[in-house]
C-alpha positions as CSV (number, residue, x, y, z in Angstrom):
1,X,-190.8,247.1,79.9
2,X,-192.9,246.5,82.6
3,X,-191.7,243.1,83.5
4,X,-187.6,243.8,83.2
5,X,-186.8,244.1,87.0
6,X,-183.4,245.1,86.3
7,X,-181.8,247.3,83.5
8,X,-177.8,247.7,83.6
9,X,-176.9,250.1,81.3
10,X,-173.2,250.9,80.2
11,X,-172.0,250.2,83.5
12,X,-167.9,250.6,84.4
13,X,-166.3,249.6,87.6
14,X,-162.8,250.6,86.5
15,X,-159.5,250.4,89.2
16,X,-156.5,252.4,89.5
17,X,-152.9,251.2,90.1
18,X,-149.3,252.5,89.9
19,X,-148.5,255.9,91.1
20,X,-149.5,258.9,89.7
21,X,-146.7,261.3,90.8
22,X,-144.6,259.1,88.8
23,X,-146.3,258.7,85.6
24,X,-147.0,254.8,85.8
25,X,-150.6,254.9,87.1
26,X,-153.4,253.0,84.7
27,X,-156.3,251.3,85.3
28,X,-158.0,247.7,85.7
29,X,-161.2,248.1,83.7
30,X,-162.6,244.9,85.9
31,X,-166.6,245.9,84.2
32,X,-166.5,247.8,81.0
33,X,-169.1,249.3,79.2
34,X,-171.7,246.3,80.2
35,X,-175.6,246.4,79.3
36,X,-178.0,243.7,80.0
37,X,-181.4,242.8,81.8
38,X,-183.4,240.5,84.1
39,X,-187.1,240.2,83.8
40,X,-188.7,239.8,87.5
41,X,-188.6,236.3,88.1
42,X,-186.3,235.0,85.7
43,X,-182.4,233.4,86.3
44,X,-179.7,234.8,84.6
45,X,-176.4,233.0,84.3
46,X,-173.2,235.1,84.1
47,X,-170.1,232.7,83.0
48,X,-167.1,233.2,82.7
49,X,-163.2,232.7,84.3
50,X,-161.7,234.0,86.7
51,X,-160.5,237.5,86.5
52,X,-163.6,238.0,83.7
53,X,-164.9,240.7,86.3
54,X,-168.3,238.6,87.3
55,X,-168.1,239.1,90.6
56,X,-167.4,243.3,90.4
57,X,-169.9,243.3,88.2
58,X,-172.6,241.5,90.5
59,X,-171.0,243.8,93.6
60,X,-171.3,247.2,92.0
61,X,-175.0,246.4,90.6
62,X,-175.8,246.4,94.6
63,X,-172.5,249.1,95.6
64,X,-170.9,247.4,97.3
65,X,-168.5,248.8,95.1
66,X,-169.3,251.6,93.5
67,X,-169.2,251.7,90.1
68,X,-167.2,254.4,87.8
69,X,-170.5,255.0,85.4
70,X,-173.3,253.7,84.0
71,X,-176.9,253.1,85.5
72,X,-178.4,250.3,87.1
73,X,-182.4,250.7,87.1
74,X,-184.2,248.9,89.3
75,X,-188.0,248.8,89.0
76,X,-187.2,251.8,86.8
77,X,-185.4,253.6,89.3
78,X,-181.9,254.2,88.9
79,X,-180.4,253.4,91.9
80,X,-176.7,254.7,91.5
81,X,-178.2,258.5,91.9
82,X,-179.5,257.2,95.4
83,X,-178.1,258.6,98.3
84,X,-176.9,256.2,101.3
85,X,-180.1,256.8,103.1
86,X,-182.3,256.8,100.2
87,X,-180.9,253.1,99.0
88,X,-181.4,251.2,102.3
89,X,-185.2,251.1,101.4
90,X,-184.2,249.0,97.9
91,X,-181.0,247.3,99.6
92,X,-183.3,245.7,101.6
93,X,-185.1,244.1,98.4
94,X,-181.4,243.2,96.8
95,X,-179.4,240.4,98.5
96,X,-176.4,238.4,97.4
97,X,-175.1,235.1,98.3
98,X,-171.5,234.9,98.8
99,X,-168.6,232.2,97.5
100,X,-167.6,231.1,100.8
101,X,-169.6,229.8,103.3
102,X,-167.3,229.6,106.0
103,X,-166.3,233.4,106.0
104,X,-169.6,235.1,105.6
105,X,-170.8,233.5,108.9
106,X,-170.0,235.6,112.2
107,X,-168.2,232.5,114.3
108,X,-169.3,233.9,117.5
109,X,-173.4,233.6,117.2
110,X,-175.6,231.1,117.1
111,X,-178.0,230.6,113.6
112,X,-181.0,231.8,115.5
113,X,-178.9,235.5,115.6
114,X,-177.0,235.3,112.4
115,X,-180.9,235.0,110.5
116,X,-182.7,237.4,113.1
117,X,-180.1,240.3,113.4
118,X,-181.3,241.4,109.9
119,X,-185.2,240.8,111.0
120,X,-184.5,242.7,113.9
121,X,-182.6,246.0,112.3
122,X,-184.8,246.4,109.3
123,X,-188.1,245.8,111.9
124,X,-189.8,243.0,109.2
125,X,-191.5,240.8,111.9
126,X,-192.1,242.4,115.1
127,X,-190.0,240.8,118.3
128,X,-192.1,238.1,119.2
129,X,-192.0,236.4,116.2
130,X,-188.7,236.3,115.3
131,X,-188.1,232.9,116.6
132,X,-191.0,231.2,114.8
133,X,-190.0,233.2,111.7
134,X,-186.3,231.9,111.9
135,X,-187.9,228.6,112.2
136,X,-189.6,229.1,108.7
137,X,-186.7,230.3,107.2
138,X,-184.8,227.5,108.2
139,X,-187.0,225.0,107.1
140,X,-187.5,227.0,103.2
141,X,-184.0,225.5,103.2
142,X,-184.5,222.1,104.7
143,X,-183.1,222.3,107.8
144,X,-184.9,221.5,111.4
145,X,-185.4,224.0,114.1
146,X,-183.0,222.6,116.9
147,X,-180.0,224.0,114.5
148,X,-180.7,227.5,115.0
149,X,-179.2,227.1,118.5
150,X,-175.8,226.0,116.7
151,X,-173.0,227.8,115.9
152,X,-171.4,227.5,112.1
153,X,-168.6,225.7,112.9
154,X,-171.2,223.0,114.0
155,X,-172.1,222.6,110.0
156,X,-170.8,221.4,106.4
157,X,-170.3,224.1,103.7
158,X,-173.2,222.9,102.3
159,X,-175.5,223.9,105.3
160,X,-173.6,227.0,106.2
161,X,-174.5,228.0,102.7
162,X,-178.0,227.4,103.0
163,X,-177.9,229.1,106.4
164,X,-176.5,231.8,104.3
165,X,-179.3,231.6,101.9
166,X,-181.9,232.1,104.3
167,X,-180.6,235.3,106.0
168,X,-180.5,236.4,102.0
169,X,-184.5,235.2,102.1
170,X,-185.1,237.0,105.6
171,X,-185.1,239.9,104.4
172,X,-187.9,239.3,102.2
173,X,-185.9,240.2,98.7
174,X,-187.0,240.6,95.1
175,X,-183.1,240.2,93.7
176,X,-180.7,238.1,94.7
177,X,-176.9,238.0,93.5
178,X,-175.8,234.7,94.0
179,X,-172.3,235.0,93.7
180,X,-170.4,231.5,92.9
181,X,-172.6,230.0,95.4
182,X,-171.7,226.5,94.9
183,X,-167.9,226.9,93.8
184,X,-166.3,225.7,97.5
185,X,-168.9,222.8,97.7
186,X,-168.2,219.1,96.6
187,X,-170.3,217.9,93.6
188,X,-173.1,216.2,95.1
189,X,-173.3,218.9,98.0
190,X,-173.5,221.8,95.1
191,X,-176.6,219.6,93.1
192,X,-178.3,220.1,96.7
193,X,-178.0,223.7,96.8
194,X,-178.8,224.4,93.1
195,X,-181.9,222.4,94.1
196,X,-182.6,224.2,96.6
197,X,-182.4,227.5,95.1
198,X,-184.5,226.5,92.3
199,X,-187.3,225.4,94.3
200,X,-186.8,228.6,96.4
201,X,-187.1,231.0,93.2
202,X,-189.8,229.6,91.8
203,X,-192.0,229.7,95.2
204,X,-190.7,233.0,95.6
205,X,-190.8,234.3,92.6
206,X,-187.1,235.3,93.1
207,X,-185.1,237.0,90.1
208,X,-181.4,235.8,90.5
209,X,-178.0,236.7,89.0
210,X,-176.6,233.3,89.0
211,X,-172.3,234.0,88.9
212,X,-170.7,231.2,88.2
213,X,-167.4,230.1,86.3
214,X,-168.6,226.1,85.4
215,X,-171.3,226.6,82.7
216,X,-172.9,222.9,83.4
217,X,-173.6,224.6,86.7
218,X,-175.4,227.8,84.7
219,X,-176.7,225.8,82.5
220,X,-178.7,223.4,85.4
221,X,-180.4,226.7,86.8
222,X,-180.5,229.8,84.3
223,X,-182.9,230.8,82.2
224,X,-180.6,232.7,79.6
225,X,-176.8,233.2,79.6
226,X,-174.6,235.9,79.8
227,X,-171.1,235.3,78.8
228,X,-168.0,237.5,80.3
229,X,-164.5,238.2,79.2
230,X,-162.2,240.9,80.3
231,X,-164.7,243.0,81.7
232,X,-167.4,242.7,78.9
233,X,-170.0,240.9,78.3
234,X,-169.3,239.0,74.7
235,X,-172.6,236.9,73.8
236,X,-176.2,236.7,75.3
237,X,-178.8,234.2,74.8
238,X,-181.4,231.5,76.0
239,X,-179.7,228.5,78.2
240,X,-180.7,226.1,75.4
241,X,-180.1,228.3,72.4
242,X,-176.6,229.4,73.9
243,X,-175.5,225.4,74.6
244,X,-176.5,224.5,70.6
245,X,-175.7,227.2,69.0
246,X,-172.3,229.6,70.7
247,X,-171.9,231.7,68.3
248,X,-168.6,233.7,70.1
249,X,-165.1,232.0,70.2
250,X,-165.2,232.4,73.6
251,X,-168.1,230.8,74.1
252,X,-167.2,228.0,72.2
253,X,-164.0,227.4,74.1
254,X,-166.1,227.4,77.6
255,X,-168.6,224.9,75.9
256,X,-165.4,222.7,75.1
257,X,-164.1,222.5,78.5
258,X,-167.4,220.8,79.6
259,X,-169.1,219.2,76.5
260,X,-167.8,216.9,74.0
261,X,-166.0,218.7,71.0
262,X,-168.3,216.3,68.8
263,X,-171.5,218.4,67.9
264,X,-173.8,215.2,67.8
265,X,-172.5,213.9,71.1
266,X,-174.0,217.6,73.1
267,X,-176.8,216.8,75.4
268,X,-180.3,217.1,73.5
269,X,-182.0,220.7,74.0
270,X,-184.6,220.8,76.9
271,X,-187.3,222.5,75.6
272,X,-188.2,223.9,72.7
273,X,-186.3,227.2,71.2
274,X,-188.4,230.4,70.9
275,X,-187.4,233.7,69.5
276,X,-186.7,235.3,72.6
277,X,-184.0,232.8,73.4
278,X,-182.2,234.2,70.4
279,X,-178.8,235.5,70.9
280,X,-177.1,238.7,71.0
281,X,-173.2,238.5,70.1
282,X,-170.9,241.7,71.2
């Protein structure tokens, strides 16, 4: 379909352990056999607890750990048979947005390098404007110019993950992977950022994968749900549909840890239910 922006399509990211010479090696199958879609411009949640394989998942969809098999079509290219050279045109467009915001920010440089070093390599603004645009970029995520003269021990984990957010946006992405974003942050710091990115993808028209294991954090930003549970992906549907009506034990037990087990008690739906919301149970 025209609109889909990306297509996973029996997708394995599978790790060996134990030694081979002596007969005890097996594998982890971390993603197994996974399938799903993202239409351009939509927020897909992926839920589920630690060890489910979300994060593999949403690192070998942009290899940075390359997967065992499958295919991963973006734009209706599949972008496992690229070669090294001939993904760094489409890496550019795919970004991700890491747990921690305290290790994914190079101590030694100030903000103004950390958001122009990729501006710079991958030649999007020439030379002279990459102060002004590191300026913009700053402000897309509410903070003033003076900080890009900081260094990140300067900040909260709240700003170093929007600093982090806006070297994702500098590079002018379609996809972002946004990879338990909000997981290290207090609770009123992680309602800021969710903010934030919402405001962000819908001004950008930005499609997300939105990894997270807390599924009132999904639920606050996605658009549909994906459920995950030893490596698989067990249930599929619209936010709203999928908080009314789970239809996988798993689900339901995820639902339980944040709602009240009383069905009339569950927050009301927010909008109205369409067909396309409907889910699809592995």
């Amino acid at each position: 379909m025209a609109d889909v922006l990306l297509s996973v399509r029996g997708l394995k990211t599978y790790f060996p352990f134990g030694s081979r010479w002596l007969g005890t090696q097996g594998v982890v199958k971390a993603v197994d056999d996974v399938e799903f879609e993202i239409k351009r411009g939509q927020v897909l949640g992926l839920v589920g607890e630690s060890g489910s394989g979300k994060t593999t998942l949403g690192r070998s969809i942009l290899r940075l750990i390359e997967p065992s098999e499958g295919e991963v079509y973006f734009e209706g290219q599949d972008i496992l048979r690229f070669s090294s050279r001939e993904f760094r045109s489409i890496r550019r467009r795919m970004q991700i947005v890491f747990q921690d915001p305290y290790a994914t920010l190079n101590p030694r440089m100030q903000i103004k390098q950390i958001i122009a070093e990729p501006l710079l390599f991958h030649k999007i603004v020439p030379p002279k404007q990459v102060e002004s645009r590191v300026i913009e970029l700053l402000a897309k995520v509410g903070m003033e110019a003076y900080f890009m003269y900081r260094y990140p021990h300067e900040f909260s984990g709240g700003q170093r993950q929007r600093i982090a957010i806006a070297r994702a946006l500098s590079m002018e992405p379609d996809f972002i992977v946004a990879d338990e974003p909000v997981s290290a942050l207090d609770v009123s710091v992680q309602a800021q950022v969710i903010n934030i990115m919402l405001r962000l993808q819908k001004r950008e028209n930005l499609t997300i994968l939105f990894i997270s294991h807390d599924l009132a954090v999904v639920e606050s930003i996605a658009d549909r749900i994906a459920v995950m549970h030893q490596g698989k992906i067990v249930e599929e549907a619209g936010t709203d549909y999928m908080i009314k009506y789970p239809h996988h034990p798993y689900t339901k037990s995820l639902l339980r840890s944040v709602l009240d087990v009383d069905p009339s008690n569950r927050r009301p739906v927010k909008r109205r239910i369409s067909a396309a919301d409907a889910p699809t149970v592995k």
